[in-house]
Each structure stands twice: as C-alpha cells, then as structure tokens.
N, C-alpha and C positions, 0 to 999 in steps of 0.2 A: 504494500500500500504506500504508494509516493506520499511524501508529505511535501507542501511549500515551504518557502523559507517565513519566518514567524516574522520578521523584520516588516515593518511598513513600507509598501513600495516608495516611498520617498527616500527610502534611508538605505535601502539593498545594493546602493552601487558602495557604500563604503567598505564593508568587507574586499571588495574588487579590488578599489581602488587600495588600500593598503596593502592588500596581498601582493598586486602591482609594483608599490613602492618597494617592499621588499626583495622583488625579484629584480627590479631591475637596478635598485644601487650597486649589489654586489656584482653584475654584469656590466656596468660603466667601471666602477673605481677598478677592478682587474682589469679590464682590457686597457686602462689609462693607463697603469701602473705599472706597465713592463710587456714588451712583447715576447712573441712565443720565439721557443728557441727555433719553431720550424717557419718563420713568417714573419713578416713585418708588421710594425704596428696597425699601421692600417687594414691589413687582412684579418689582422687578430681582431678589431674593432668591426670592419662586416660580420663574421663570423658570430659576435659576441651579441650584436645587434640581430644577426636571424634568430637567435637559439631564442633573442629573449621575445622576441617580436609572435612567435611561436609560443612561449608560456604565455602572455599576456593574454592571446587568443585565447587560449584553455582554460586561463583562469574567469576570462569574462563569460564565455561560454555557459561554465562550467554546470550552474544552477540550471539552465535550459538546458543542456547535454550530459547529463554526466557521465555516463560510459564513453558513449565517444569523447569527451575531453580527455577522460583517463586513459584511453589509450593512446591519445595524442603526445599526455603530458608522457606517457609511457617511454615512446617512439622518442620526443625531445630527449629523456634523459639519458637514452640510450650513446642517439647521437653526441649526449655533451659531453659522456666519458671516452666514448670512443675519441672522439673529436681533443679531447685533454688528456689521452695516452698518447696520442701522434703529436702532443704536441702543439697544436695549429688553435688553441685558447687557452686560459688561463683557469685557475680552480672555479673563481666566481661563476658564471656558467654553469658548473657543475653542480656546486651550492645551490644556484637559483631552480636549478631542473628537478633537484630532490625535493626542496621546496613545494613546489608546481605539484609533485607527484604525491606528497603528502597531502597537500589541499584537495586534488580531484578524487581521492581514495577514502578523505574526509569527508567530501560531498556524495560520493557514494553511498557510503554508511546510512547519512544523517539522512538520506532521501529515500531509499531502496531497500534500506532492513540489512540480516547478517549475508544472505549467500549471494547477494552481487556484489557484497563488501569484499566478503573471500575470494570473491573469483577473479574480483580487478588485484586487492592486492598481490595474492600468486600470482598472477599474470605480472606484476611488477618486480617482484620478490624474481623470480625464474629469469626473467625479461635483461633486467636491468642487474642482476648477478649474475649471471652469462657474461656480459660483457666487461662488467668490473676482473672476473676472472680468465676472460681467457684475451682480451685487448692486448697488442704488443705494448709498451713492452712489458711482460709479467714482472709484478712489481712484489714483494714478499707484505706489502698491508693490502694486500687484495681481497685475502680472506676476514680480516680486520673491516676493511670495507662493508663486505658483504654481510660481517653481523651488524654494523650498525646500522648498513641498509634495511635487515629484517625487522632490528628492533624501531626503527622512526616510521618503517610504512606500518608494522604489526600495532605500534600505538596512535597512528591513525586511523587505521580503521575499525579499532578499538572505539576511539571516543566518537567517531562516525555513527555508528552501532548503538554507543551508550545513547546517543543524542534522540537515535530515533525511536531506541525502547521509552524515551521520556517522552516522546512524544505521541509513541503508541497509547500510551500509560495514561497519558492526562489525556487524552482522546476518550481512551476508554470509558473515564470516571465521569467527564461530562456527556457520553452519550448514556451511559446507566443512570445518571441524574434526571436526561432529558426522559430516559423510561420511566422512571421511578415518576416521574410528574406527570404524564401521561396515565402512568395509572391507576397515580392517585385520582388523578382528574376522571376516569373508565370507573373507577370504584363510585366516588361521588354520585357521577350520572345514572350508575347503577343502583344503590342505595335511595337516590331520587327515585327512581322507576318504581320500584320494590316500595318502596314509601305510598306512590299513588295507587297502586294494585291494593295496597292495602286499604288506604281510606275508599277506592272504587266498595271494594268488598265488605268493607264495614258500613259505607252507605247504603246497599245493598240491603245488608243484611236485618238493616233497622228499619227501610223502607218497605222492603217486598212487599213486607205480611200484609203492612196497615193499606199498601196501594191496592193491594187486589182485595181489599175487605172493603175499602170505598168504592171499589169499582163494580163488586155483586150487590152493594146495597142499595148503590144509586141507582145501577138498573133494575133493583126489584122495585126501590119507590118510586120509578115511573114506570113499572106497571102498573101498582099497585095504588097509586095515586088519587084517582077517578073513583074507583070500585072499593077500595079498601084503605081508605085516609090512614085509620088508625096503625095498620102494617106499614104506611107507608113513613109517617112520622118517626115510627120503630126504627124505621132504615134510615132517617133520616138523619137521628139522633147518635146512632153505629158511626153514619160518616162523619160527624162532626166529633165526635170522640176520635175516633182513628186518626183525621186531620189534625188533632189539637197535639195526640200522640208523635204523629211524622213530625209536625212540628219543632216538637221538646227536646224530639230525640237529636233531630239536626242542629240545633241550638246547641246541645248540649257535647257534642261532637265538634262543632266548632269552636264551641268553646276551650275545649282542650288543645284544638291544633293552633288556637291564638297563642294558649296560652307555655306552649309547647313554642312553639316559633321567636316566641319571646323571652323564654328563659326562665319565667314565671313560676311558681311552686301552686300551682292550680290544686285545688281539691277535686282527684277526678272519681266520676261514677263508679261504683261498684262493677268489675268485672264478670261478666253471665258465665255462669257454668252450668253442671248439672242441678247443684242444689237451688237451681231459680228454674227448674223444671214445675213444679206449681200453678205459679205464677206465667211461666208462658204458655203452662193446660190452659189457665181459665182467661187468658185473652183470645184466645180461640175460641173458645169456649160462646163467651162474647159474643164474640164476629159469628157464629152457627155452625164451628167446626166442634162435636162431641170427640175428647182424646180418651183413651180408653189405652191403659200404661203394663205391663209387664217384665217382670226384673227376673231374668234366668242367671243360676248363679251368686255368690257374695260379691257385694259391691266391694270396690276397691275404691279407696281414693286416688285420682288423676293427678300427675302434675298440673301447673298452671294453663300450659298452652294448651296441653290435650283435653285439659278441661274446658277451654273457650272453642276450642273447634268442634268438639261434643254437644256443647251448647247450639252453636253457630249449623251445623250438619242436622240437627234435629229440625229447630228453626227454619231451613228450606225444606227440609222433608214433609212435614206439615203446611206450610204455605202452598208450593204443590198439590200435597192431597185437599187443601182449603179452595184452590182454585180451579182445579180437575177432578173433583170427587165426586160420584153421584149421590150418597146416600147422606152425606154429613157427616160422615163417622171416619174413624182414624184408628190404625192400632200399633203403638210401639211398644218394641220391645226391645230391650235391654240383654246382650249375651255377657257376661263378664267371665272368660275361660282365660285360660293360661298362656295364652297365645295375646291376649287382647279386647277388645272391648267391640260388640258388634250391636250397630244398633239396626233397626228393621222397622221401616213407615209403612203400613201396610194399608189400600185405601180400594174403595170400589170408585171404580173410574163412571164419567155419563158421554152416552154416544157425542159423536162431533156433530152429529145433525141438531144438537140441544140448541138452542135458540140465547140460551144467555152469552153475554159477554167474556172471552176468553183472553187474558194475558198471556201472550207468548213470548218468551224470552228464555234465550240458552247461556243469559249470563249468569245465573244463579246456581245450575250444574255445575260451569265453568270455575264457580268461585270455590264451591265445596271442595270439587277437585283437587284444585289450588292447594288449598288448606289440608286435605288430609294429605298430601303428596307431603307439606313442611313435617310431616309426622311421620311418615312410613305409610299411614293409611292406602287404604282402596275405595273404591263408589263403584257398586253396579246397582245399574235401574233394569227391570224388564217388565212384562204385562204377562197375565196369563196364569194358570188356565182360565177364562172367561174376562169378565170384564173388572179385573184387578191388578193394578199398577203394585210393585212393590221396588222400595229405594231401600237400598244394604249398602250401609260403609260399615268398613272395621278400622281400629284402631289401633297399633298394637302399643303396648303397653312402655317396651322398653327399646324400639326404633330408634336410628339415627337416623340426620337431618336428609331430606330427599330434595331432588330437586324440584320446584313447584312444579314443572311441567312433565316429571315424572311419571310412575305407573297410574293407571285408570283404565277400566275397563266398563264396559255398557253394553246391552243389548240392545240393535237397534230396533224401534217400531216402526212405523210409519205413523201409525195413530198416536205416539206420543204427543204430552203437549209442556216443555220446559221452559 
C-alpha cells in the first residue's frame, strides 16, 4: 500500500532541495580540489558534473519514481566507483552517489512496505559491491568498502521500512476509529428503530382492544338506534368508556416517553402481567366478550419480560376472538410444564358473510410474534375442526434472547381474519 509523502505540498521540494545540496557540495569542492591523476581538471569537472547532474535527477524524481530512481541512483553509483578506481574523478562523486543511493532505498521503504525495500537494497548491496570488488585497481579496503556499503544501504532501508510501518500503524488506528464511529452511529440508529417497534407495539397493544370495542358498539347503536334506543345508549355509553380509556392510556404513555426523553424520574404505570389477568377478564367482559380461564399445571412465577409478553400475547388473543368471534365466548388456558408456559385463546369464529363491521389488521400477529421471538417463544394460529379459531404461543421458561424476526410458525386460512 503506497503511502504519500505527509509533508504539505508546499513544503515537499525541501527534503529535494537539501538532499541536492548535499550531493552536490561534495561533487564541486572534489572536482575543485585536485584533479584526477588520469585527466585534467577540466575533464574531472565534466565528469563530476554528469554523475551529479544524474543524482539530482533521482533525487527529485524520487517521491514520483521510486524504483526507477533506485535503480538509476543504483547505475550512478556504480559508474562513480568505477569511474574513481580508473581514476578519471575524485572521492566526492563517490560520496554523493552512496548518498543518492541511500535516499532512493529510503524512499523505497517509507513508500512500498519491506519486500520492495529488500529487493532495491540487494539489488544495491550485489550491484554496487561487485564493482567496489572487483574494479581495477583491487585495492585491499575493498572488502572494508563493501561492509560499510551493506551497513549504510541495510540502515536505510531499515528506517525506510520503520517509517512506513508508522505509517501503516496510524492509518490503521484512525480507520478502526472511523469504524468504531460508524458503528456507534449503526448501533444508535438501530436502538432508534428497536425503540419505535417498541412504542409501534405498545400502542398497539393499549389501543387494539378499546378500537375494535368502539367499533362493534357503534355499529350495533346504529342499528339499534331506531328500534331499540335503550341497547342502543348501552352501546353508546361502551364507546364513550373505551374512548375515554384509548384516551388515558395514550396520555399516559406519552407521558412516560416525555418524561423518558427528558431525563425526568417520572412515576410510571404499573407494568401488566399475568396477575392483572382479572382485571383484563372483566374489561372484556364489559365490551361483550364472556372469558372463561383454565390453569393446567403449578403456576410459576415469570421473570419481568416474560411476564409483560404473557400479559401483552393474551391481550391480542382475546381482542381477536373479541373481534372475530361468533358466540361471545373465549377460553384460555394456561399450560405451565417444564419446558414452559403455553397459553391457548380458544374462540368460535362467525361466517365472513356476517354483516357486522370487521377490523383487519396483520399488525397485531406481527407484534406478538415480535415479542415472543425476544423470549425464545413461538405463535401458531389455525381454525378447525368446524368453525373454531385457536391462537397457541409458548413461552419457554429459561430461553435466550432470539432475534425479533426469529422462529414463528402459523397455519394459513384463507378465512382468517388478523
């Protein structure tokens, strides 16, 4: 993975530019300072002027090129020893070309990672030790040469190396920063979600009963109207109880997500479970639904949650058979076995050619679902034999957490109505 250079482009020619100056003072003051013993000053001065005119290219290069500059600086320094064993330039040259070769092997490193660091420096190391050893004339610090040549390219492309694991390094930290924000931000929005699904489902669940109780009694009092004032009052009286109900209940739900929102130590409502089974018989009861209860088994006590989805699963079960039942009647029963908690809504359905007003809605299945999936639970609905609906969820007892849109199974009807 290349990396750029960190420097602000305004500022990236200064590295050049000093590397520049380095290379080419010791390439002026030698060639000033004496000519070669095989040439005249002036030829030592071309000479000393190509070699450097050649680094300065590979140095500027270098950040856009780096392999090819490294082999260029390679090639330079080849020629500069060869070139200062015959004699025909002075050390400087040679100096500036190790230079040159150390920079492009550093830019390697710091750009390309370790194995194109290794492969220019060997390539320089092989290259440019060949000729230190074997150029006329063999000189006895040859092999002297060639280790301090290993050890100045090996600590270049060393700190080449280091540079770009640092910069690996802090790459890394701020892109697992930028993830770590990102998923904080995925959690949130999810918790958001999860948030709405839940108040979808708790308005739901406070609403259902009382909307579809106003909505059989408002159509019995205009039938009942004309021919039968006093039933019709009766019904009339249901809906304005249930309305007052929807009411209190939404009020009082609001009331907590204000006071939730604002950090507020709210006094909230009593949580529904089973032991508020009673009290939700005889609001049905009310409305013209007869419950009629059965307890197979020792009750156990529920934890919290599986106590308000127990609550909350009965609750749709009955509103259902409140809303698609023919006879008025309802029978639950209660399984408490070793495995879990099964409850069973059992209701006589009335044909779909019935003439009263029917609420259809598959958000209410949808929610149960929901809910007992957060439990481990299951929901099957089926009909049959004859004209009787029955809703079965189980609960199990000591379940981990499911995913909402988890297991659920149903039979389907066509005559259903949810």
């Amino acid at each position: 993975m290349p990396f750029e250079s960190p420097l602000p482009v305004r500022l990236r020619w200064i590295p050049s530019a000093l590397a520049i100056i380095v290379v080419c003072v010791p390439v002026v003051v030698a060639s000033r300072s004496r000519a070669a013993a095989g040439g005249t000053t002036t030829e030592v001065l071309a000479l000393s002027v190509v070699v450097a005119l050649v680094l300065v290219a590979a140095l500027v290069l270098r950040t856009r090129y780096p392999r090819s500059t490294a082999a260029v600086a390679i090639a330079a320094a080849c020629a500069a020893v060869l070139l200062s064993s015959l004699a025909l330039i002075g050390p400087g040259p040679v100096v500036a070309s190790i230079i040159t070769l150390m920079t492009t092997v550093f830019g390697v490193g710091s750009r390309q990672g370790r194995t194109p660091a290794l492969i220019v420096a060997g390539a320089a190391v092989v290259a440019t030790g060949s000729v230190l050893l074997l150029a006329p004339p063999p000189e006895s610090r040859g092999v002297e040469s060639l280790i301090l040549l290993v050890a100045l390219v090996g600590l270049a492309a060393t700190g080449g190396v280091a540079q770009y694991n640092g910069r690996a390094f802090i790459q890394a930290i701020t892109e697992r920063a930028r993830r770590a924000e990102e998923t904080r931000e995925s959690e949130a929005e999810r918790r958001v979600t999860e948030e709405r699904l839940a108040i979808a489902r708790d308005l739901h669940d406070v609403m259902a009963h009382q909307i579809a109780v106003i909505n059989l009694h408002a159509a019995s009092a205009s039938k009942a109207l004309r021919t039968r004032p006093d039933d019709a009052e009766r019904s009339l009286t249901t809906v304005r109880e249930a309305a007052r109900t929807v009411l209190g209940e939404i009020g009082s739900l609001l009331t907590v997500l204000r006071s939730a929102d604002s950090g507020s130590s709210a006094v909230m409502a009593p949580t529904p479970g089973l032991s508020e089974l009673p009290r939700l018989f005889d609001e049905f009861s009310k409305a013209g639904l007869t419950v009629e209860q059965r307890t197979v088994g020792t009750p156990v006590e529920l934890d919290s949650l599986r106590d308000i989805v127990a609550h909350r699963v009965l609750q749709e079960g009955l509103t259902n058979a409140h809303k698609h039942g023919g006879d008025g009647t309802a029978l639950v029963q209660l399984d408490y076995g070793d495995d879990g908690l099964g409850i069973t809504v059992t209701n006589v359905t009335r044909p779909r050619s019935d003439d009263r007003t029917v609420v259809e809605s598959g958000h209410g299945l949808a929610g149960v679902r929901e809910r007992l999936s957060s439990v481990g639970g299951t929901l099957e609905t089926s009909f049959g034999p004859g004209p009787v609906h029955r809703f079965v969820a189980h609960l199990p007892l000591d379940a981990p957490h499911h995913d909402p849109r988890g297991s659920e199974q149903a039979v389907p009807d066509p005559n259903r109505h949810t």
